[in-house]
N, C-alpha and C positions, 0 to 999 in steps of 0.2 A: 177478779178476786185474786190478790195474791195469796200463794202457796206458802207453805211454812220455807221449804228453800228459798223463796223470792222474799220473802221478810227479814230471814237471815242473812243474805248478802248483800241486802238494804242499811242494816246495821252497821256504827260503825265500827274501828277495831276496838276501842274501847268499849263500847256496847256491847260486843260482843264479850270479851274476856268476865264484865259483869255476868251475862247471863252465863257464861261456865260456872262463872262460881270463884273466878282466877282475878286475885288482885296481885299485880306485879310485886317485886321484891324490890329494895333498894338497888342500884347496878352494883354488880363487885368490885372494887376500885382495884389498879392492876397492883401486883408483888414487883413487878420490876420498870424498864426504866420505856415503855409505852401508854399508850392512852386505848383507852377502851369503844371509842370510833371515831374515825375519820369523817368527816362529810369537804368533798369535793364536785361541785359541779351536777348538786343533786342526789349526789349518791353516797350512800353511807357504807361504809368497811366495818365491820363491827371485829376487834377482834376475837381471837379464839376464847371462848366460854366453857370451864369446869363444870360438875354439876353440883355447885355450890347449894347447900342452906344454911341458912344462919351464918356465913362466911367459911363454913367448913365443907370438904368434898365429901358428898351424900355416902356415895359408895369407891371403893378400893379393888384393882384388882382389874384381873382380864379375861374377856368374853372365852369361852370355850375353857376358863382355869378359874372355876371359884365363881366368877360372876353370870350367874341364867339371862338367857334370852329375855325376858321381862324385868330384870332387873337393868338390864343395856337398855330396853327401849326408856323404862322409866329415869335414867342416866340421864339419855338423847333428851328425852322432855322437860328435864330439869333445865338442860345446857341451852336450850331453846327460850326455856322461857327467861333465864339472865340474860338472853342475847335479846329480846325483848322488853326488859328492863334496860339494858345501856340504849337500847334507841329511844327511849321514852325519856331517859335523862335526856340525852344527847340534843332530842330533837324538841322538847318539852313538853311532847304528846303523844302518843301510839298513832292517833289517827292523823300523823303527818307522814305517815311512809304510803307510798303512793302503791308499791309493788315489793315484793322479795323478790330478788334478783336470783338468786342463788343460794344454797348452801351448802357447805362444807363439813363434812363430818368423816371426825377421824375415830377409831373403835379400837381401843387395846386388846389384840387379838392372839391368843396362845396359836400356836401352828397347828393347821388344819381347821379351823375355824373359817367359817367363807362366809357367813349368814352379815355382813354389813353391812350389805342395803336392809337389812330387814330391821336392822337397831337403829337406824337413822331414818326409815320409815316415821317414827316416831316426832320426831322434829316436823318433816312435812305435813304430816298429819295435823300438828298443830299451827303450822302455819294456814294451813286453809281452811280450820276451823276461825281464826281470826279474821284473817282477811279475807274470807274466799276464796272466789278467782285470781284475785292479787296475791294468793298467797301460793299459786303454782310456782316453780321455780326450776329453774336447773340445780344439776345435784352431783355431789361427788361425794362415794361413801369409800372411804381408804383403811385398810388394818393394816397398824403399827405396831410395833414391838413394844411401846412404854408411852406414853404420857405424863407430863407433869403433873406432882402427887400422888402417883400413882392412879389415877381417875382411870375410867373406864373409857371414856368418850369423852371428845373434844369437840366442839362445836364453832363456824364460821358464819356469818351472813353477812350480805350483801344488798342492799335494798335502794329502791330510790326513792325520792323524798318529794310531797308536793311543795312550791312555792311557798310563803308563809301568804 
């Protein structure tokens, strides 16, 4: 008898994002003179993700100045999920990423601010609500002094791709 966990990781990442309740956004097409992912030899570079809605940055401002701990992680989950959407362009399905690789997350950080793994916690979390196990990843949480837009958090992933 499978287990509610073993039905969930059975699922696939499109089924899954259904049963959240999460229908992706259109990808953000870039402001300047890059493309929004790379796919080389299986593997997708997604670039750096805002926490775009409706093509505008959700929130403004820097962790520990103005923007709360729950407002960064809800930032993180935005940027996550456009970085979700350019792979679903990109690849012309969610359930062609085989694995996350990695991600990247950078957190506009007033001084003395140190909580960045815990706002980019946020992104992981939904990776592995997606893909499960495939959605473990290596991780790098960095605080910066600014961000373009003045955004909160910047988001990177890395993923590989199955064969078509």
């Amino acid at each position: 008898m499978a287990t509610e966990g073993n039905a969930k990781t059975s699922a696939s990442p499109s089924a899954r994002l259904a049963q959240m309740g999460l229908t992706l956004p259109s990808a953000a097409q870039p402001s300047f003179n890059y493309v929004p992912v790379a796919v080389e030899r299986g593997i997708a570079y997604v670039s750096g993700q805002l926490p775009k809605v409706n093509g505008e940055v959700r929130l403004q401002g820097r962790l520990g100045e103005g923007i709360s701990m729950e407002q960064g992680k809800e930032a993180a989950r935005i940027c996550g999920i456009q970085g979700l959407a350019c792979l679903a362009e990109a690849l012309g399905s969610i359930d062609r990423v085989a694995r996350i690789l990695r991600v990247s997350g950078f957190v506009s950080s007033a001084p003395g601010f140190f909580h960045q793994p815990a706002v980019i916690d946020a992104v992981s979390e939904l990776m592995v609500e997606v893909f499960g196990e495939a959605g473990r990843h290596a991780r790098s949480a960095i605080g910066v002094a600014a961000l373009p837009r003045n955004a909160p958090v910047e988001v990177e992933l890395i993923a590989s791709v199955h064969e078509d």
